[in-house]
C-alpha positions as CSV (number, residue, x, y, z in Angstrom):
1,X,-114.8,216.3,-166.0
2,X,-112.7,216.6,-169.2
3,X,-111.3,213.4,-168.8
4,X,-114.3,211.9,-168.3
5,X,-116.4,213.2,-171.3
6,X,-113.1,212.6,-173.5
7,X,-113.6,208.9,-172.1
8,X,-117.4,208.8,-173.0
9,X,-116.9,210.2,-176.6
10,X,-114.1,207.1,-177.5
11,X,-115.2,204.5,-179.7
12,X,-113.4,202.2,-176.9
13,X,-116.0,203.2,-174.9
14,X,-119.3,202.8,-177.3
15,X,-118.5,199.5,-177.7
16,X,-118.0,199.0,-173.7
17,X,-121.3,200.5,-173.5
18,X,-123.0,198.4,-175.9
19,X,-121.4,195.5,-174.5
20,X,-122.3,196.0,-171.1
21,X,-126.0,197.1,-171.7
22,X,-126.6,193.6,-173.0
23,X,-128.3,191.9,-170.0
24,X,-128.6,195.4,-168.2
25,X,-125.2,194.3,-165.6
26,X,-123.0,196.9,-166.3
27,X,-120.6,196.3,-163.4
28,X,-120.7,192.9,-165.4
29,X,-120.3,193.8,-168.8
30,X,-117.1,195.9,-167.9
31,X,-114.9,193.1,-166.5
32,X,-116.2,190.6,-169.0
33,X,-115.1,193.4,-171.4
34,X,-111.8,194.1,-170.2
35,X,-111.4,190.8,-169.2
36,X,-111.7,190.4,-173.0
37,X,-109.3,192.9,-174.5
38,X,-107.0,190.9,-172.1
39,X,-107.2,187.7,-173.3
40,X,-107.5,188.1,-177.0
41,X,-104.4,189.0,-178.2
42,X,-102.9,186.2,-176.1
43,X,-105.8,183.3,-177.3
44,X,-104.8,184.1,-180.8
45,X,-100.4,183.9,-180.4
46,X,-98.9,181.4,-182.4
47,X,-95.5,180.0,-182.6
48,X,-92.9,181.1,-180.9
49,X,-94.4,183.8,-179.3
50,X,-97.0,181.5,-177.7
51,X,-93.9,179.4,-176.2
52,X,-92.2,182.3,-175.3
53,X,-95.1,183.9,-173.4
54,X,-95.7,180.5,-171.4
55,X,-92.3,179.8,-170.2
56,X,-92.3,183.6,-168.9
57,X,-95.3,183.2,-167.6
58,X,-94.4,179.8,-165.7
59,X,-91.3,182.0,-164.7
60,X,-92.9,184.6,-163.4
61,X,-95.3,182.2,-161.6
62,X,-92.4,180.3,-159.5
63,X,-92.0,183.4,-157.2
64,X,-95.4,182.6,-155.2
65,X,-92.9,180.1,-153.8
66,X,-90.7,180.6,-150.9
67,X,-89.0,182.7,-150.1
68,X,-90.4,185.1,-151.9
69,X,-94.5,183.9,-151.6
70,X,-95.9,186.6,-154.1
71,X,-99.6,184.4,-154.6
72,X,-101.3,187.0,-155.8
73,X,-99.0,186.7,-159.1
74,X,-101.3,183.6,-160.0
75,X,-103.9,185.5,-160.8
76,X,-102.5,187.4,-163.4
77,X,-100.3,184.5,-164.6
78,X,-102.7,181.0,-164.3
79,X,-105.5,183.0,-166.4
80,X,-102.9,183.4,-169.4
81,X,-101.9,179.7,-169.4
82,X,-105.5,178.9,-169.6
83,X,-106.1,181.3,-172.7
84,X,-103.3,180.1,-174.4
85,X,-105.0,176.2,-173.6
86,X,-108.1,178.1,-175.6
87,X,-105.9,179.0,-178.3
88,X,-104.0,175.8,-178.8
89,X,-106.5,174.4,-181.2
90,X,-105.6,171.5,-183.2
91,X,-105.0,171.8,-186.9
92,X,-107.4,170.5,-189.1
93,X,-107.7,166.9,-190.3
94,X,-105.5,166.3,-187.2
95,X,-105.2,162.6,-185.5
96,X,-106.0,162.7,-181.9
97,X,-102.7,163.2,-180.7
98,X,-101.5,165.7,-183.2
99,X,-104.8,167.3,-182.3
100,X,-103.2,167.4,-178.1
101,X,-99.9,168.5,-179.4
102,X,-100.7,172.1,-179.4
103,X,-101.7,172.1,-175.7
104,X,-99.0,169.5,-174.7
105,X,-96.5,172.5,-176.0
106,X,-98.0,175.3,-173.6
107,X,-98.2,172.9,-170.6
108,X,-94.6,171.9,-171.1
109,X,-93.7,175.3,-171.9
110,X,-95.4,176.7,-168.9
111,X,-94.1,173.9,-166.5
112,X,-90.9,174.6,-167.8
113,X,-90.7,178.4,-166.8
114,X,-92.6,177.6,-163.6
115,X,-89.5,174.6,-163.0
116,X,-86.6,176.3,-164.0
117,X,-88.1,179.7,-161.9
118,X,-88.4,177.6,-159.2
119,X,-85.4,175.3,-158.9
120,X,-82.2,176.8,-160.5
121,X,-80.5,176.9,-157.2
122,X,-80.2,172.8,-157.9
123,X,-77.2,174.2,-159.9
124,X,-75.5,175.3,-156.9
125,X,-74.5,172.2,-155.8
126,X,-72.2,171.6,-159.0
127,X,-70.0,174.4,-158.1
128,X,-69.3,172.8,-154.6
129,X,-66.6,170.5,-156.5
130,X,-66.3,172.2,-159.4
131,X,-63.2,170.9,-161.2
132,X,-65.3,167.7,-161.1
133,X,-68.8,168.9,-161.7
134,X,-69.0,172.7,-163.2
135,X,-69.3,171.7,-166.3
136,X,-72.7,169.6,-165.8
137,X,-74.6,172.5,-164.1
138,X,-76.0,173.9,-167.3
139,X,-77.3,170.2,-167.7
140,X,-78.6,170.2,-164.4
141,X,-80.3,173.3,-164.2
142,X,-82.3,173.0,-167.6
143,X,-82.8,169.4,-167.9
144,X,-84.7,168.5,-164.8
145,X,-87.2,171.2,-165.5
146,X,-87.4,170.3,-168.7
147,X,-88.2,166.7,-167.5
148,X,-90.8,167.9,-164.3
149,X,-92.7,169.8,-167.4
150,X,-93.8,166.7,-169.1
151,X,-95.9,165.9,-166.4
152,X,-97.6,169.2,-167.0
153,X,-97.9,168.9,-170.8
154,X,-99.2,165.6,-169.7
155,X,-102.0,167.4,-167.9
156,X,-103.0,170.2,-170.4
157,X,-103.0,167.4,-173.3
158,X,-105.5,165.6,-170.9
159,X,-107.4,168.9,-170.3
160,X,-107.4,170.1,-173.8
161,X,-109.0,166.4,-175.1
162,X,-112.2,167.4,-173.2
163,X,-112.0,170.9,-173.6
164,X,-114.9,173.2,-173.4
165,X,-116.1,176.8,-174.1
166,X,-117.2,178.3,-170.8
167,X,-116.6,178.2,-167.0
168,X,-116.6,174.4,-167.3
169,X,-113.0,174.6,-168.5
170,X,-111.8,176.0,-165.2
171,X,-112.5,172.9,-163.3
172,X,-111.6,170.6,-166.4
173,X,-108.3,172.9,-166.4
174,X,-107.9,172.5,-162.5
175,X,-108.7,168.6,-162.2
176,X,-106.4,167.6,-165.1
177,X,-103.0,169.5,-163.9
178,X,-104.0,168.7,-160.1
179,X,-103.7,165.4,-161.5
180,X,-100.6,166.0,-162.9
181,X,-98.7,167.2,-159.9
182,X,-100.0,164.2,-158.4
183,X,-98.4,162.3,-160.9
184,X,-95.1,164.4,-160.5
185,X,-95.2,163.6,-156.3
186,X,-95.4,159.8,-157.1
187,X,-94.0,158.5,-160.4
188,X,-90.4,157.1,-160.7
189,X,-90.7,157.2,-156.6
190,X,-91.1,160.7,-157.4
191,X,-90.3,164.5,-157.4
192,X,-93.2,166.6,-155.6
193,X,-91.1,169.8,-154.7
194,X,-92.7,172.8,-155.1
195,X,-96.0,171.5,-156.0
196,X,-98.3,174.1,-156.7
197,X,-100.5,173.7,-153.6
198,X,-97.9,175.8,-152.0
199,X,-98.3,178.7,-153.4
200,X,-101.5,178.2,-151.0
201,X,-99.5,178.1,-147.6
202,X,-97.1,180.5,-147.4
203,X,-97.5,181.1,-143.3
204,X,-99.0,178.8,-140.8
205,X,-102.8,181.0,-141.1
206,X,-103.0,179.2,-144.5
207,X,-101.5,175.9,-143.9
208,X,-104.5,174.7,-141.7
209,X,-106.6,173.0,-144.4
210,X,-103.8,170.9,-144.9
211,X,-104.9,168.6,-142.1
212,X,-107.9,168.3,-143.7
213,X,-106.9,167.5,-147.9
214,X,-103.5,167.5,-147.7
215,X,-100.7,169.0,-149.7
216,X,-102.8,167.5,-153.2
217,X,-106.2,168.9,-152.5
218,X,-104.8,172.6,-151.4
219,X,-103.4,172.0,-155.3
220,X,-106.7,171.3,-156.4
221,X,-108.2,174.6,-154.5
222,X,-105.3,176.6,-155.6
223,X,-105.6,175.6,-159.7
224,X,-109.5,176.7,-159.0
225,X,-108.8,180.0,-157.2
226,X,-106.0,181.3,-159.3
227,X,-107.7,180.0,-162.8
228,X,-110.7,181.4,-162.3
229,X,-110.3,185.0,-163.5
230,X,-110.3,183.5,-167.3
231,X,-113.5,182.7,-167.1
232,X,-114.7,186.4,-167.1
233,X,-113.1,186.2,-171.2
234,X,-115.3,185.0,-173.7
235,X,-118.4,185.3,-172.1
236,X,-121.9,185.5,-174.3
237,X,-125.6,186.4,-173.6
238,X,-126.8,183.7,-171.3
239,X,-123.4,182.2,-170.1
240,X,-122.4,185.5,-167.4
241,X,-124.5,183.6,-164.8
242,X,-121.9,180.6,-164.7
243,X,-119.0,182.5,-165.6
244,X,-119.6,184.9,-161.8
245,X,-120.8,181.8,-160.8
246,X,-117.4,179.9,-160.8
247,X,-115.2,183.2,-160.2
248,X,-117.5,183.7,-156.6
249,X,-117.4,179.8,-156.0
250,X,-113.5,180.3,-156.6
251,X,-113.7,183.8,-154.8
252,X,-115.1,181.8,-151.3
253,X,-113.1,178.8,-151.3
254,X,-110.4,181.3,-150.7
255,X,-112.0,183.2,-148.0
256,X,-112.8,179.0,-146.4
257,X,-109.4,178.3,-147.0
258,X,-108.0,181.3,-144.8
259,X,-110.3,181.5,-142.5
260,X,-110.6,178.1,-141.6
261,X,-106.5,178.5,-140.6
262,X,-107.9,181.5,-139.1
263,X,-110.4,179.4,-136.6
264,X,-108.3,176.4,-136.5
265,X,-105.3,178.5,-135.3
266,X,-107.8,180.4,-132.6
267,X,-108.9,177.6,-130.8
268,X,-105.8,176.4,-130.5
269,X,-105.1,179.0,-128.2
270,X,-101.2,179.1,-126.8
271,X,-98.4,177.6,-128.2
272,X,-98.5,173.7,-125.3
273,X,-95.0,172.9,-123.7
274,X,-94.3,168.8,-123.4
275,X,-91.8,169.4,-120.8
276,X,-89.3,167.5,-122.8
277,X,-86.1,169.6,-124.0
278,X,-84.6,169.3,-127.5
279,X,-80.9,171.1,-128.4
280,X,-80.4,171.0,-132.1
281,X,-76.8,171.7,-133.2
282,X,-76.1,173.9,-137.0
283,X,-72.5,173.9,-137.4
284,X,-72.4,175.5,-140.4
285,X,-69.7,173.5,-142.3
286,X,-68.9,174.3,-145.9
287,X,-69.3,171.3,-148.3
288,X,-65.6,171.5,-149.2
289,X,-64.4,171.2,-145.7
290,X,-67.2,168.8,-144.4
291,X,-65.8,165.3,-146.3
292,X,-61.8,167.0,-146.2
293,X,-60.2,163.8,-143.6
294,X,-57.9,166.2,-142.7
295,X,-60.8,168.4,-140.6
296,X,-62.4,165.2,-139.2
297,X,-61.3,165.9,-135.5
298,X,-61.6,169.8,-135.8
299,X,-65.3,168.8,-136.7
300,X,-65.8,166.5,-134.0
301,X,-64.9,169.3,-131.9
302,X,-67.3,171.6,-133.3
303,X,-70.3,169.9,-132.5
304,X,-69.1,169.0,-128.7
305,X,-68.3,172.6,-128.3
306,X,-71.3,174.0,-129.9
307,X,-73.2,171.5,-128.0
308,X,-72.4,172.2,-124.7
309,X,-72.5,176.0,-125.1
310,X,-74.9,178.4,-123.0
311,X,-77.6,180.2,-124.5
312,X,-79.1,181.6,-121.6
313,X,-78.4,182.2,-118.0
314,X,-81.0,179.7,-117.1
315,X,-79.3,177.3,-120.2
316,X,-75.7,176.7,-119.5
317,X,-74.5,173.8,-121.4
318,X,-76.0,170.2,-122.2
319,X,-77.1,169.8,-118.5
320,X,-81.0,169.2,-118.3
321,X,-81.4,168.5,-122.4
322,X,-83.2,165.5,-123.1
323,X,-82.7,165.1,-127.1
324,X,-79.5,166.6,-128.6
325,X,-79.4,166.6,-132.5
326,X,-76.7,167.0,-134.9
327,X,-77.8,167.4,-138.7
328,X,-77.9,164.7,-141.3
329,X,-74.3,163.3,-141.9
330,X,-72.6,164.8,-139.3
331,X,-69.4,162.9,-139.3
332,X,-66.8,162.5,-142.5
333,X,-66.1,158.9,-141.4
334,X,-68.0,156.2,-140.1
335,X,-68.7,156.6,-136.9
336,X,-68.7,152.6,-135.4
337,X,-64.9,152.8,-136.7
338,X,-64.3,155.5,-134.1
339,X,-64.7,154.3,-130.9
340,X,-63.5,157.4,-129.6
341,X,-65.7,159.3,-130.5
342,X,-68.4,158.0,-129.3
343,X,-66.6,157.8,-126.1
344,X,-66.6,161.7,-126.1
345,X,-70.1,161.6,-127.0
346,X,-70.8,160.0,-124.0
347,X,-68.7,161.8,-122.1
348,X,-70.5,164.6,-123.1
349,X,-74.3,163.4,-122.3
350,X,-75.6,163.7,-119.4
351,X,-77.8,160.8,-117.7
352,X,-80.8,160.3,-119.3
353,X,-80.1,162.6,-122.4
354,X,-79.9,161.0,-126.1
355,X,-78.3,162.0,-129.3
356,X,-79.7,161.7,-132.5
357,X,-77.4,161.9,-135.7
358,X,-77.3,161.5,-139.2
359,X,-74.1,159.5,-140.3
360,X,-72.9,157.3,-142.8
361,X,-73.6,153.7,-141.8
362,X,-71.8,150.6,-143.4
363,X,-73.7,147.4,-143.5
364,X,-71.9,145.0,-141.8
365,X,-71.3,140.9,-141.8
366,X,-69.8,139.1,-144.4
367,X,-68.7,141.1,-148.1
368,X,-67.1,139.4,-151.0
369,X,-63.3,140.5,-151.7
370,X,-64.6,142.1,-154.8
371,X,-67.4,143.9,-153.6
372,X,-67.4,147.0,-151.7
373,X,-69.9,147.0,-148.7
374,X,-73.2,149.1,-149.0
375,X,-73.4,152.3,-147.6
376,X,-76.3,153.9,-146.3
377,X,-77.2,157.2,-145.2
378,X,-78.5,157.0,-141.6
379,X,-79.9,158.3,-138.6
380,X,-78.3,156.9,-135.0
381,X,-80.1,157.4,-131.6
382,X,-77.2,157.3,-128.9
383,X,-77.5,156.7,-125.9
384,X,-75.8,158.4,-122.8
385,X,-73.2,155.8,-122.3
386,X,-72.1,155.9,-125.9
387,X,-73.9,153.5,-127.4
388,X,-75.6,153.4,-130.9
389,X,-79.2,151.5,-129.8
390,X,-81.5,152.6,-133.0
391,X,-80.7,153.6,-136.3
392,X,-82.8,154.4,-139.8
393,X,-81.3,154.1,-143.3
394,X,-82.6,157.1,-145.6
395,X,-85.4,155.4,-148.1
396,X,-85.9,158.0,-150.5
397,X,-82.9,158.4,-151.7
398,X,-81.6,161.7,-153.9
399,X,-80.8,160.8,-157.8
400,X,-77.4,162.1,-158.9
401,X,-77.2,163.5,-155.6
402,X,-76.8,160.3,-153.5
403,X,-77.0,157.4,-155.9
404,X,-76.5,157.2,-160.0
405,X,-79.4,155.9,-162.0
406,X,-77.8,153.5,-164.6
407,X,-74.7,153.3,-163.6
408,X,-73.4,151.1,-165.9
409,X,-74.7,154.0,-169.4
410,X,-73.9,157.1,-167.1
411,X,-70.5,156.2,-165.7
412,X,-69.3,155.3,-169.0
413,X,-69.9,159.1,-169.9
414,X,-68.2,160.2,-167.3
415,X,-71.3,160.9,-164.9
416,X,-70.7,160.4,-161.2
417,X,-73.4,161.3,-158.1
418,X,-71.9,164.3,-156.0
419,X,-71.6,162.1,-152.7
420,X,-68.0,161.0,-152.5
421,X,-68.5,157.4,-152.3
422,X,-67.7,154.8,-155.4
423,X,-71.4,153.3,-155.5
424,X,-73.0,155.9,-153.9
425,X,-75.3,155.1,-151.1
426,X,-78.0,152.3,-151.0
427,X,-81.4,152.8,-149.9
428,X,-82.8,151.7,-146.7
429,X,-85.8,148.8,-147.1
430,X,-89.1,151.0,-145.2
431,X,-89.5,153.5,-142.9
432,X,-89.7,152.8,-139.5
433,X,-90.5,154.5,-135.9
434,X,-87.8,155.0,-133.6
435,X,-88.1,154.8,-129.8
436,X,-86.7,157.0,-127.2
437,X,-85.8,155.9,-123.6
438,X,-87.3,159.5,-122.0
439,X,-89.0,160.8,-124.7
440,X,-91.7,159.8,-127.2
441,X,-91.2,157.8,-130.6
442,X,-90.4,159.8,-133.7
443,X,-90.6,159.5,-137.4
444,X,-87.3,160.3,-138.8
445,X,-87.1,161.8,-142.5
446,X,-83.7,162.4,-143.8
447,X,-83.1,165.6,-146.3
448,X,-85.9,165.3,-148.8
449,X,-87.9,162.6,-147.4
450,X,-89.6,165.3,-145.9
451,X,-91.5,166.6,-149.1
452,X,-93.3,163.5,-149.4
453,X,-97.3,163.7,-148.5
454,X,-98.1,160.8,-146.3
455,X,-94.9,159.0,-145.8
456,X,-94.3,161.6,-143.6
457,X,-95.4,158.8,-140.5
458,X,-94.3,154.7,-140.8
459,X,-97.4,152.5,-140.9
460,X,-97.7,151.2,-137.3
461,X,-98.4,153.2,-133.5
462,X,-98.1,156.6,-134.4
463,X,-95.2,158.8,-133.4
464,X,-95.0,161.3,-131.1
465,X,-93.1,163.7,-133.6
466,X,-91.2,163.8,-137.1
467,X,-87.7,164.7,-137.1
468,X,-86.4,166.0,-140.2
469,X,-82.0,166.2,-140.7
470,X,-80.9,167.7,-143.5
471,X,-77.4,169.1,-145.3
472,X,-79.0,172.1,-147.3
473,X,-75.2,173.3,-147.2
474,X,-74.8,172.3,-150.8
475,X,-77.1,175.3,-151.9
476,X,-76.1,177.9,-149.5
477,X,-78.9,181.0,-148.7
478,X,-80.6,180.4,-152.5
479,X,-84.6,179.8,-152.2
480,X,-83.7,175.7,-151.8
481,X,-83.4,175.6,-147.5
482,X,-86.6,178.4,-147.3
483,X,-88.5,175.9,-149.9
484,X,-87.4,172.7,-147.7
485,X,-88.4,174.1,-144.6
486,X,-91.7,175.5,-145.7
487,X,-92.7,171.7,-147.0
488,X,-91.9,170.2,-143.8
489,X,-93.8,172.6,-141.8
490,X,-96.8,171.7,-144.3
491,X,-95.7,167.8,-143.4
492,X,-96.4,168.8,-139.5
493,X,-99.5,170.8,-140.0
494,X,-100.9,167.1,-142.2
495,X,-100.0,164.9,-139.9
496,X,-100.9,166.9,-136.4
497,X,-97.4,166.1,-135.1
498,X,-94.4,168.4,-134.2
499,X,-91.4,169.0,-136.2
500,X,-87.7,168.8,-134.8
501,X,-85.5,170.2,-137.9
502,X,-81.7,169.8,-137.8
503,X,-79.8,171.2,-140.7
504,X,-76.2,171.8,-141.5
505,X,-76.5,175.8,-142.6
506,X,-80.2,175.8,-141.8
507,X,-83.2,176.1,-141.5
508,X,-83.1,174.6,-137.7
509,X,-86.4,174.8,-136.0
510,X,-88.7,173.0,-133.5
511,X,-92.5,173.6,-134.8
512,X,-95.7,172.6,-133.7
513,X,-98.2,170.2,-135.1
514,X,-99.9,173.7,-136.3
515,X,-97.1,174.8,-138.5
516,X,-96.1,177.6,-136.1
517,X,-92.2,178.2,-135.6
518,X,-91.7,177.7,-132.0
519,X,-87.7,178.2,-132.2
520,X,-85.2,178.6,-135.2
521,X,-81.9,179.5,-136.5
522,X,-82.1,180.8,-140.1
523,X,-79.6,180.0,-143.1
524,X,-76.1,180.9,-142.5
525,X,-76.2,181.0,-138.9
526,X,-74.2,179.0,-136.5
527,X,-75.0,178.1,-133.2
528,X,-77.7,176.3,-131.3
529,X,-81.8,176.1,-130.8
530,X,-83.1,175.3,-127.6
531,X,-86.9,174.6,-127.4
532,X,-89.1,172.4,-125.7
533,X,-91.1,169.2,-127.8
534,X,-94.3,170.4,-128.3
535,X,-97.6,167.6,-127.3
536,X,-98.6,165.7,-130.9
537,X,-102.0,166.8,-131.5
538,X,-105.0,164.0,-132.6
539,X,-104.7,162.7,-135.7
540,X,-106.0,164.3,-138.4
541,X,-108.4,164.2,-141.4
542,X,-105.5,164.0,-143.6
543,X,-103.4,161.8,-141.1
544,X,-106.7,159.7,-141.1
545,X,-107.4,158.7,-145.1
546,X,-104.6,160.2,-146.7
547,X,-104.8,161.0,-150.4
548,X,-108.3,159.3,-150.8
549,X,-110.0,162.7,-149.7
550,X,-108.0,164.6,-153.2
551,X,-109.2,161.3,-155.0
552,X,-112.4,162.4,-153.9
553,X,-112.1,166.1,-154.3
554,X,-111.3,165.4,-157.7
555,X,-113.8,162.6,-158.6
556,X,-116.2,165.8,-157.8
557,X,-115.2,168.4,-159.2
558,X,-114.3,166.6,-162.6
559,X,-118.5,165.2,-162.1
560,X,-119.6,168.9,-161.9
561,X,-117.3,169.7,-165.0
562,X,-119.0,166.9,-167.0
563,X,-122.4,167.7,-166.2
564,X,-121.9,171.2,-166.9
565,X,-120.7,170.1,-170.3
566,X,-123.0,167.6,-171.5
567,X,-125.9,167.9,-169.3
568,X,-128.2,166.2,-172.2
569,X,-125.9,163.1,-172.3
570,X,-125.7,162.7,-168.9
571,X,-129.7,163.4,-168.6
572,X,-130.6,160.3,-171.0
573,X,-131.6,162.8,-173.5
């Protein structure tokens, strides 16, 4: 009771009280007034301290992704980018870019906390070799984030020339960085990892509306829902109504976006069985040992071994599997150059049974003395008698990874790509759609191809199911392989098909066209999955029109945003 009347004698709380009694909502009055004493101190930063509280911020904001999936972060960190949006105000006399410079800074600022938060285990992979490549990982891990947060300071620039006082800056906020990412997932073939729809699906509940907008209009919802609570700041007489208005609308597309999973999830009842078996092989082979020609037939012998190993006493060996996979380059040579081996590969297939394999395939015909002959990374469908009958060349291909961008500048620096080849690998011309003797026809996506939002499925017939082989060996158990996986999953639940996933150290895993983890093997772990395909489900929404439903999404919402704005103009008057 003490406390209390100490409490009602502060001047803090006079001021609450006068504040709250101004249209009688007291409930109201107190979160617009906290809400206030919140964002005012960060509105009015300047200088360094408003860059140094963004890129913390944007730090702080990267562990909603996997592995760690904290969401409910965004609300606390979302509404302090948008306050310091309000506060970047343009000095005066400005041009109209100068005037977009102040807001460019925060959104790069942000992006670049939220980046580097998200993606320093990139710099992994330069200690693999490091003699070679140590001393570029400080490069690495700052300058691609740096690079990914243009396309956010892009965005808030974009936001901040339209600006508004009012709820209406939530949706201009939310339209112009949803934009953004979209940007990020296509320009320069693009980069859409961790885009911040994610933060949206960390489980298969909340993956569901994905079939119907896609990974780009869950990043629309998601800017809406977690910017929201900055509305409740700055709120005056006659304005609450829109301000609860936007923070409920916000509020229920939440409670839609679960519950729909929720529904969509129940009435799909019981994980279906195809009836057609899948073995995927993770060898676990360390980078440094994987390309040493010295291990080439003690890795050979790893996969037969591993594949014809017993899991169960219903599973004993290779006998009854109808699709063994091995992850993406398997092999430290080129396979048609070992006949060999594919002679022990078909020794070891049963009738019937085919492996698929990511290797290293050489184009072949005629090649200039002088040239060295292009070398793709591939995908091989082998048959039982030991024949390569289908193969796929990786499109999407990873820069400074897999190929080196300018060559002709970088190399003269002393910049090489981390595959061990003197060009690099080229990339294949399209995507196609394998077949399969016993089996339905699959997409396959090599590595990253996989983080791509419809690409994930060749023009044409549709597939039956998308296999995805990847190496995440070069980043060992960092976030990278949990963020990988969890983006393909969201790839299955788009498209309505089933995932087969082979990687080196993992994440192996067959998964339904829901998103659900029928069978894995986690990071680290060696050994073998056995599973059964699951059925593709009907095509949906998203699998349907693609990206033109976001186009849509965000044709709306930035038409409500305008009206709000300028009602008059838009009225005639």
């Amino acid at each position: 009771m003490a406390d209390r009347l100490c409490f009602a004698a502060s001047p803090a709380f006079d001021r609450f009280w006068k504040y709250a009694s101004l249209d009688g909502m007291h409930t109201a009055g107190f979160w617009s007034f906290a809400m206030d004493r919140i964002a005012n101190p960060i509105v009015v930063l300047w200088g360094w301290r408003r860059v140094a509280i963004a890129i913390g911020a944007g730090a702080l904001s990267a562990l909603a992704m996997a592995p760690f999936n904290l969401f409910p972060l965004l609300w606390l960190t979302v509404p302090v980018f948008v306050w310091l949006i309000d506060g970047a105000t343009p000095a005066e006399g400005a041009g109209f870019l100068r005037r977009l410079l102040p807001a460019a800074v925060v959104g790069w600022s942000f992006g670049f906390g939220y980046f580097l938060g998200g993606l320093w285990w990139i710099g992994t992979a330069f200690l693999v070799e490091a003699e070679d490549f140590a001393w570029a990982l400080p490069f690495a891990v700052t300058l691609l984030p740096a690079g990914l947060a243009l396309f956010w300071a892009l965005g808030t620039a974009v936001a901040r020339s339209v600006w508004c006082e009012g709820w209406p800056r939530i949706l201009v906020f939310a339209v112009a960085m949803a934009g953004a990412e979209w940007l990020r997932g296509h320009v320069l073939t693009g980069f859409p990892w961790n885009a911040f729809g994610y933060a949206l699906m960390p489980g298969a509940l909340t993956m569901q509306s994905a079939s119907l907008v896609g990974l780009w209009g869950v990043t629309l919802a998601a800017f809406i829902i977690f910017a929201a609570p900055a509305a409740l700041a700055g709120g005056v007489r006659g304005e609450r109504r829109g301000q609860y208005a936007i923070v409920a609308f916000a509020f229920v597309l939440f409670v839609a976006h679960v519950g729909f999973g929720g529904v969509r999830l129940l009435a799909a009842g019981d994980p279906a069985d195809s009836g057609i078996t899948v073995r995927i092989v993770q060898p676990v082979l360390r980078q440094e040992e994987k390309w040493n020609v010295a291990n080439e037939d003690a890795i050979v012998d790893r996969y037969l071994s591993l594949s014809d190993g017993a899991t169960s006493p219903d599973r004993n060996g290779v006998g009854g599997v109808d699709i063994l996979v091995w992850p993406e380059s398997a092999f430290p040579f080129l396979l048609t150059e070992r006949p060999e081996v594919l002679s022990a590969i078909a020794d070891l297939l049963p009738s019937g049974t085919a492996l698929i394999t990511g290797a290293a395939r050489a184009e072949t015909g005629r090649v200039a003395s002088d040239q060295l002959p292009r070398v793709f990374n591939s995908i091989y469908v082998i048959a039982d008698d030991g024949e390569i009958v289908a193969a796929y060349d990786k499109v999407h291909l990873v820069p400074f990874g897999e190929f080196l961008p300018f060559p002709g500048l970088l190399e003269r620096i002393g910049l090489t790509q981390l595959v061990a080849l003197p060009s690099g690998f080229s990339p294949g011309a399209r995507h196609l759609t394998l077949a399969l003797e016993n089996a339905p026809s699959f997409s396959p996506l090599i590595c990253y191809e996989i983080v791509f939002p419809g690409e994930a499925v060749a023009p044409g017939p549709r597939p039956g199911w998308i296999l995805n082989l990847t190496n995440d060996g070069w980043f060992g158990d960092t976030p990278g392989p949990h963020q990988h996986f969890q983006q393909a999953r969201v790839r299955a639940v788009e498209e309505g098909l089933p995932l087969v996933r082979g990687a080196n150290s993992g994440i192996s895993a067959v998964v339904d066209g829901y998103g659900r983890v029928r069978q894995s093997l986690g990071v680290g772990l060696a050994g073998i999955v056995d599973g059964s395909l699951p059925p593709a489900l009907t095509p949906t929404p998203y699998a349907d029109y693609g990206d033109w439903v976001f186009l849509f999404m965000l044709m709306v919402a930035g038409c409500v945003a305008a009206y709000a704005q300028f009602p008059s103009r838009l009225n005639g008057n």
